[in-house]
GUTI-368426 format. One record per residue (C-alpha): y, x, z. Coordinates in steps of 0.2 Angstrom, whole numbers. Example, Ala and Ser with C-alpha at 12.3 -4.5 7.8 and 13.67 -1.06 7.14 Angstrom:
2
<atom c2="-22" c1="62" c3="39"/>
<atom c2="-5" c1="68" c3="36"/>
***
This chain:
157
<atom c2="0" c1="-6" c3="-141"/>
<atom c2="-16" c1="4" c3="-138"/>
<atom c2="-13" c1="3" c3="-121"/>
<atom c2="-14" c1="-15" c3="-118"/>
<atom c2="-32" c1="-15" c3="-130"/>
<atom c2="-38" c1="-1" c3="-118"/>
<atom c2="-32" c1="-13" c3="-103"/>
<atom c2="-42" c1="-28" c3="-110"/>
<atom c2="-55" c1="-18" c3="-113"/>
<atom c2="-56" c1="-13" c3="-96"/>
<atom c2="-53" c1="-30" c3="-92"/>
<atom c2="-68" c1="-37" c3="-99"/>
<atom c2="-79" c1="-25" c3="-93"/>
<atom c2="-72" c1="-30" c3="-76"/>
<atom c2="-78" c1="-47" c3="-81"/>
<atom c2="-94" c1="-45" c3="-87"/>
<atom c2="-98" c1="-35" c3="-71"/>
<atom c2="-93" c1="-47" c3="-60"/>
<atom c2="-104" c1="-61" c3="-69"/>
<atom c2="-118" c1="-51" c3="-69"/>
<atom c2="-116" c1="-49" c3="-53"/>
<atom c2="-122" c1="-65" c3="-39"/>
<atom c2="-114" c1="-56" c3="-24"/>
<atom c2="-97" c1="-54" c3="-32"/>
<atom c2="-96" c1="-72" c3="-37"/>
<atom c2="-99" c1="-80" c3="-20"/>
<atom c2="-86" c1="-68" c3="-15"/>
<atom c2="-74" c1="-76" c3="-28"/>
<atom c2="-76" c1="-93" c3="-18"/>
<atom c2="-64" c1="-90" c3="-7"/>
<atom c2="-47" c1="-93" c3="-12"/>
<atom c2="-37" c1="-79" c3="-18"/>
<atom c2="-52" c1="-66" c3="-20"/>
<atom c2="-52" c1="-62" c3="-40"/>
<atom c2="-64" c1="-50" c3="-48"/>
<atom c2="-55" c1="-34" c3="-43"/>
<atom c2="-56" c1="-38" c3="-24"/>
<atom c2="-73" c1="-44" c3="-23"/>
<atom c2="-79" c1="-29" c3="-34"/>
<atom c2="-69" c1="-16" c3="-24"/>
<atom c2="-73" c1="-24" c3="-8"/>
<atom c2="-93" c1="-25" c3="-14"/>
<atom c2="-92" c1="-6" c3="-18"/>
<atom c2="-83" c1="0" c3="-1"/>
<atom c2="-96" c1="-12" c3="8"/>
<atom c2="-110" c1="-7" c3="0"/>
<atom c2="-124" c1="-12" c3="9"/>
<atom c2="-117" c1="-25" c3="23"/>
<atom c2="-131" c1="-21" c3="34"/>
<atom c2="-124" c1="-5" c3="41"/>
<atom c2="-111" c1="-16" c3="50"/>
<atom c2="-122" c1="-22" c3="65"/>
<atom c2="-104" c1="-36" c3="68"/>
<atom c2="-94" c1="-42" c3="56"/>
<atom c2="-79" c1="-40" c3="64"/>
<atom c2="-82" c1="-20" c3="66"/>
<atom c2="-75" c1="-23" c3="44"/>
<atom c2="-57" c1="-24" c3="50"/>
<atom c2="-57" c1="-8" c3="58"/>
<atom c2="-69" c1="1" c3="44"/>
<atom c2="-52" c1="-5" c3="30"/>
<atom c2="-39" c1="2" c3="44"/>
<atom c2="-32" c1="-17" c3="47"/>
<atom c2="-30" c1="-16" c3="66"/>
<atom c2="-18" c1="-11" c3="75"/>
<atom c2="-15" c1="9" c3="80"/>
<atom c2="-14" c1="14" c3="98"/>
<atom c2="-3" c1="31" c3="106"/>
<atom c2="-8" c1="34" c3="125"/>
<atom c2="-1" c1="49" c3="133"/>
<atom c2="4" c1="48" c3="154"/>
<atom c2="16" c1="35" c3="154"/>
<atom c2="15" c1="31" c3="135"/>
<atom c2="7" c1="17" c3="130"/>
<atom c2="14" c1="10" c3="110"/>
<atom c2="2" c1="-1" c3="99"/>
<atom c2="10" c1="4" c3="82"/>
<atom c2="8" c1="-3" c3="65"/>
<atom c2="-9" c1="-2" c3="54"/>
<atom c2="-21" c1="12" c3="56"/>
<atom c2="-23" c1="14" c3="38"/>
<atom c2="-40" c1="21" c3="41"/>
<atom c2="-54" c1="20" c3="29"/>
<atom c2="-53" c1="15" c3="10"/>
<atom c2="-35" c1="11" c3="6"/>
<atom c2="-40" c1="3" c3="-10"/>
<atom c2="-50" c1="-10" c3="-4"/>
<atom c2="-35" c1="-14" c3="9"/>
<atom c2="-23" c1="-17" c3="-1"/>
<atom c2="-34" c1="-28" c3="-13"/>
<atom c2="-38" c1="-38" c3="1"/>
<atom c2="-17" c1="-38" c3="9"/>
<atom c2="-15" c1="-44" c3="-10"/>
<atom c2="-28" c1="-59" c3="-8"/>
<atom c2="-22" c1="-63" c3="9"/>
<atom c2="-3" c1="-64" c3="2"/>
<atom c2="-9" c1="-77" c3="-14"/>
<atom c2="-18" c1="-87" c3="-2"/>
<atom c2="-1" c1="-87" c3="8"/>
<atom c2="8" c1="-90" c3="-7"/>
<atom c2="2" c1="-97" c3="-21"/>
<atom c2="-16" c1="-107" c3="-14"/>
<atom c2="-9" c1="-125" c3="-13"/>
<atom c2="-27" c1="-130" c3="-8"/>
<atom c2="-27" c1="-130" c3="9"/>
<atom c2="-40" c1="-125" c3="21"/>
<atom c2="-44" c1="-119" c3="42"/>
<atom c2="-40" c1="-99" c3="36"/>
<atom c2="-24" c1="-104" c3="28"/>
<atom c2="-20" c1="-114" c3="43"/>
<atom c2="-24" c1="-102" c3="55"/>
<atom c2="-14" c1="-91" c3="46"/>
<atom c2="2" c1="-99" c3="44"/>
<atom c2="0" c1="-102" c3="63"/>
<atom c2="0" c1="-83" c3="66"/>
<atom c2="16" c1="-84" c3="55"/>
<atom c2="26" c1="-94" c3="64"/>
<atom c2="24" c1="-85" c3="79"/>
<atom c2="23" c1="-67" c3="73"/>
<atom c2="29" c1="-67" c3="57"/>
<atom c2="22" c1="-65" c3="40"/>
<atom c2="20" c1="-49" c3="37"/>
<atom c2="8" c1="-50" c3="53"/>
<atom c2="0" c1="-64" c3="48"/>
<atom c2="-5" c1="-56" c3="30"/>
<atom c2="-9" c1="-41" c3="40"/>
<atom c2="-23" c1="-53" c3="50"/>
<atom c2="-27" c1="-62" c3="36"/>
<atom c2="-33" c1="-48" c3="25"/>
<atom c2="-43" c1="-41" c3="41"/>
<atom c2="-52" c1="-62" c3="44"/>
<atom c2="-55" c1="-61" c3="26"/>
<atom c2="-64" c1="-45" c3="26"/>
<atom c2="-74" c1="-53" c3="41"/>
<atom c2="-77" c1="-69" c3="32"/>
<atom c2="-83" c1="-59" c3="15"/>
<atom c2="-96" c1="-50" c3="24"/>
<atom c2="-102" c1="-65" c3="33"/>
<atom c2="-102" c1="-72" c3="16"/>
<atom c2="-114" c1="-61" c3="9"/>
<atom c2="-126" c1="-58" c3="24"/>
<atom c2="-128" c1="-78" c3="24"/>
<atom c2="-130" c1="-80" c3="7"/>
<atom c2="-114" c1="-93" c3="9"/>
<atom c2="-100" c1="-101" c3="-3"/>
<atom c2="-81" c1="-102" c3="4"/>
<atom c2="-79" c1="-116" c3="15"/>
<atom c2="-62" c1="-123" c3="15"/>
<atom c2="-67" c1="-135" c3="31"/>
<atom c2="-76" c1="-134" c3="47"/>
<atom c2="-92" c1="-141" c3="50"/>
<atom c2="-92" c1="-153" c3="61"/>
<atom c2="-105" c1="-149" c3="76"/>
<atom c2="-118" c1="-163" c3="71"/>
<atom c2="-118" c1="-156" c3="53"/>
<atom c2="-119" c1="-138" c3="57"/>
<atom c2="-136" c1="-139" c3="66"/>
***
């Protein structure tokens, strides 16, 4: 029993942080981000301005694809599971309940569930964890919520 009271405790620290917090929550706008990955991914971050691109994120996390050259050899293997494993699999876990349990649909999940039909969902969690972290830092450079929609051309300028 003193286990699950250390746990809540725990728990509502992890909460009070997270409302304290103005980053964290605009990060909790996209759909399947809770307080764990948007603090983890925060703390890994940092300060989003060392990224120059926000695509160089998917890389930093090891979400990309490793590659063996050698001669003749040329294999593009599984995940380079590079950088902070941590914040990977927080942001795999957010990319599977998007999958799974977000009914609300939006242009990430559907791009998603397009890469699943053609590659499969373990692939397609795999990219969606590495566009999430993309779209995070975006996010919190722009000062943006989540949207679930695109803007139309006329509206964006």
């Amino acid at each position: 029993m003193s286990l699950r009271a250390e746990y809540g405790k725990l728990h509502r620290m992890l909460l009070g942080i997270v409302r304290a917090d103005a980053t964290c929550r605009r990060l909790m706008t996209v759909p399947g981000v809770g307080p764990v990955v948007a603090v983890s991914y925060k703390t890994a971050v940092d300060d989003p301005a060392r990224f120059r691109k926000s695509k160089e994120l998917g890389p930093y996390f090891g979400l990309t694809p490793s590659k063996y050259q050698s001669g003749e050899v040329d294999w593009t293997g599984r995940i380079s599971k590079v950088g902070d494993a941590m914040v990977r699999t927080a942001l795999f876990e957010a990319a599977n309940v998007m999958l799974s349990r977000v009914t609300r649909f939006s242009t990430l999940k559907a791009w998603a569930l397009r890469v699943a039909k053609l590659r499969g969902m373990k692939r397609a969690k795999v990219a969606l964890a590495r566009k999430l972290a993309v779209v995070l830092h975006r996010m919190w450079i722009d000062g943006t919520d989540f949207r679930w929609r695109k803007m139309p051309a006329a509206a964006a300028a």
